[in-house]
N, C-alpha and C positions, 0 to 999 in steps of 0.2 A: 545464598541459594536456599539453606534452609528457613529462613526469612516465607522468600516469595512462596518455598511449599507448601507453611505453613497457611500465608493467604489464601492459596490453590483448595485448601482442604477446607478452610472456612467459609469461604465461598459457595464449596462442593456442602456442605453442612447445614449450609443456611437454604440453599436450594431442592436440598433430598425432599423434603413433602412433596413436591412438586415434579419432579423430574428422576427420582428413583434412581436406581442404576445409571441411568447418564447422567448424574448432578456436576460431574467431574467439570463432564464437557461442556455444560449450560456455564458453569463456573469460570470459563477461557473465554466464553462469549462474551460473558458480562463484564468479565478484566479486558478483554478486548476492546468494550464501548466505554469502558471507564480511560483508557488510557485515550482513544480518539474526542472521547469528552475533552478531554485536557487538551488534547491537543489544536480541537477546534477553534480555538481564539489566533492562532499560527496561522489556520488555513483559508481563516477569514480577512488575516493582514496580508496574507499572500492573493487572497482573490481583488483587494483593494488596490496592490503594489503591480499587480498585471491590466486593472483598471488604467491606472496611471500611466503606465507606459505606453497602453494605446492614445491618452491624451499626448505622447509628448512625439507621437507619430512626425506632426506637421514639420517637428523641428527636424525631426532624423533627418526629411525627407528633401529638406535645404541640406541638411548638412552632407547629405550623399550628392547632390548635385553639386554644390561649392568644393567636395573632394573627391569629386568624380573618377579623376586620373590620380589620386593618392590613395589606395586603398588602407596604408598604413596607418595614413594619416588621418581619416575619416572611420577606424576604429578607434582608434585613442582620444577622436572628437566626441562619438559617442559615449564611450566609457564617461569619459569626463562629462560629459550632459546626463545622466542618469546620477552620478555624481554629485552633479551640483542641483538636483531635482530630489533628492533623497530617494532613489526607486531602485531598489535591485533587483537587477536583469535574471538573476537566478531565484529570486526570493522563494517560488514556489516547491524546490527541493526540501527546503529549513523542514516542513511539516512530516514529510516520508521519512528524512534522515532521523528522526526525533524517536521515530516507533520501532528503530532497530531496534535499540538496546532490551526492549519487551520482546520482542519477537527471540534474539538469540536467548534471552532467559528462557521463555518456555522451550524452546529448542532443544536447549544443556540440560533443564531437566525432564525433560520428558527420552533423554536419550543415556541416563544415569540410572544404571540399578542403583546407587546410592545415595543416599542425602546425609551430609553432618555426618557420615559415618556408622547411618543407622541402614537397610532395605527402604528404595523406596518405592512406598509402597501407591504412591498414584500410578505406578505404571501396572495395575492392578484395576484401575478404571477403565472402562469404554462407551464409547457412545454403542449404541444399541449391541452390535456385536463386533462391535471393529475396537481393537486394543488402544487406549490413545498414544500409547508408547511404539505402537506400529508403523511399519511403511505399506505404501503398495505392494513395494516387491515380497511381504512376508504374505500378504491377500493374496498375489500369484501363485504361492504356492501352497496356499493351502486355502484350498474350499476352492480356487477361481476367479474372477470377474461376478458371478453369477451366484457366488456363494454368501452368506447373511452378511462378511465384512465386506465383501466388494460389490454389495451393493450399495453402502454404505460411502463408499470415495467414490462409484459410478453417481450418487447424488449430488456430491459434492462436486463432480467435473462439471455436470449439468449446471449448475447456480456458477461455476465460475466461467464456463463457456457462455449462457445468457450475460451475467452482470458485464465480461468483454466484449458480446458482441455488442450490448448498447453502447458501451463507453466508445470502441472503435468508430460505430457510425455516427454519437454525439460529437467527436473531437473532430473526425473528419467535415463535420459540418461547421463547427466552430472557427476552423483554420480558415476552410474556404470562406467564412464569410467577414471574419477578423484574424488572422491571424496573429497580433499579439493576444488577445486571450486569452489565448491555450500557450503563451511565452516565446511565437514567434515573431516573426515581421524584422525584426533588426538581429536574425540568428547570425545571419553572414559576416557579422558586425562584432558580437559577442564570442569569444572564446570557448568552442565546445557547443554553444548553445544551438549551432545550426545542424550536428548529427543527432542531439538530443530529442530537437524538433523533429526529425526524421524517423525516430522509434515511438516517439509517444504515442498515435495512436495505435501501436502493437502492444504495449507495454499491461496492459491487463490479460493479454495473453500467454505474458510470460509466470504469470499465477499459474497455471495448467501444469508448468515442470513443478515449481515447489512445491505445488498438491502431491506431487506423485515421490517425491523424494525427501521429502522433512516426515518428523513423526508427524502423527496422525494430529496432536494437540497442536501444533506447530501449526500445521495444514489449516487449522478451524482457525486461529488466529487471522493469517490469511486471507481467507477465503470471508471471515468476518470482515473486517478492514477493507479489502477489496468492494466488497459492496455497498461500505457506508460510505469510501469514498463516493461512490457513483451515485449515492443518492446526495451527497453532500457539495458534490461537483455540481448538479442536476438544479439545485438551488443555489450554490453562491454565483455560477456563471452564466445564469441566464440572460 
C-alpha cells in the first residue's frame, strides 16, 4: 500500500504545473488509463473470441436441432464445440476481472487515515472542492447537492448517466442485430451466461451506485474506466 501511495503522489507531483490543487485527481485518471492501457490487449482478444463465436453460430445452430429434445445433452455438445474451436464463451469478463485489484487499491487507500504507519496524507487532496477521500453521503451533509462538493459528484453522475445511456442503447442495438457480439445467441446453452446477457445492457448503470458509495478517488476510477470502456467498445465492436 505504501508502494502504490507513493506512485499516487508522484504522479500527483508530476502533474501539479498543470492541474494545481487537483493533481491528486488528474493523478487516478492517468493510473486509471495506465492500467486500461495494459489492459487493452485482453479486451481486444476478447472482441476477436466473441467474433468467433458468431462464426461458429452455423454449427450451434445444427447442433440445437440434432439435440432438440436433449437439452442436456446439446449443452455439453456446445461446451465441447467452443472447446474444440479454442473460443471461450465467457472470454469477455477476463478484461473487467483484471481491473479489480486497481480498483480495491485505490479504494483501501483512499478510505485509510493511514499509510506504512505514517497520516495519510492524500486524503488531504481534492478535486476542486470535493475531498478525494469523501462520499456523497459526507456532501449531503455538508454544503448539499448544490454546495462546491456536490457539484462536483452532480458532474460526475451527468458523464456517468450520458457514458450508460450510450452504452445501453449501443448494446441493445448490437443484441438485436447479432446477438453473440455482445456474448449472446448460445446464453441458454452456456452456464450463467444467459442471466448475464440479461443485465448487460443495464450494467453501466450500475456505475451510478458506486459513484455515490466508494470514496471520491475510487469513484474517478470508475467513472474513468467506464467511459473508456465505451469508447473502446465503440471501436473494437463495430
Amino acid at each position: 500500500m505504501s508502494v502504490f501511495a507513493h506512485l499516487v503522489e508522484q504522479l500527483a507531483d508530476l502533474l501539479q504545473p498543470l492541474f494545481h490543487a487537483s493533481a491528486a485527481a488528474a493523478a487516478i485518471v492517468l493510473f486509471t488509463a495506465l492500467v486500461r492501457l495494459l489492459v487493452h490487449p485482453l479486451s481486444r482478444a476478447a472482441a476477436r473470441g466473441q467474433r468467433a463465436r458468431a462464426e461458429l453460430q452455423p454449427k450451434v445452430a445444427e447442433l440445437r436441432k440434432k439435440h432438440r429434445k436433449d437439452p442436456e445433452r446439446l449443452q455439453k455438445a456446445i461446451l465441447e464445440l467452443h472447446k474444440e474451436e479454442k473460443v471461450s464463451p465467457l472470454s469477455g469478463c477476463l478484461p473487467s476481472l483484471l481491473q479489480l485489484p486497481a480498483f480495491f487499491l485505490l479504494y483501501h487507500l483512499f478510505s485509510s487515515s493511514t499509510v506504512g504507519g505514517e497520516r495519510n496524507g492524500l486524503l488531504a487532496h481534492e478535486l476542486f472542492a470535493a475531498p478525494l477521500g469523501g462520499r456523497w453521503a459526507d456532501v449531503l451533509g455538508h454544503g448539499g447537492i448544490f454546495g462546491a462538493a456536490g457539484l462536483v459528484y452532480l458532474g460526475l453522475f451527468v458523464i456517468v448517466a450520458a457514458v450508460a445511456t450510450f452504452n445501453y442503447r449501443r448494446t441493445k442495438q448490437m443484441m438485436a442485430k447479432n446477438p453473440v457480439a455482445v456474448g449472446g445467441g448460445d446464453g441458454e446453452q452456456v452456464p450463467g451466461l444467459a442471466a448475464v446477457n440479461k443485465v448487460t445492457p443495464f450494467m453501466s448503470f450500475f456505475t451510478l451506485v458506486s459513484v455515490a458509495v466508494v470514496p471520491l478517488a475510487a469513484a474517478l476510477y470508475v467513472v474513468t474506466s467506464t467511459a473508456w470502456s465505451a469508447v473502446e467498445r465503440a471501436a473494437l465492436y463495430r
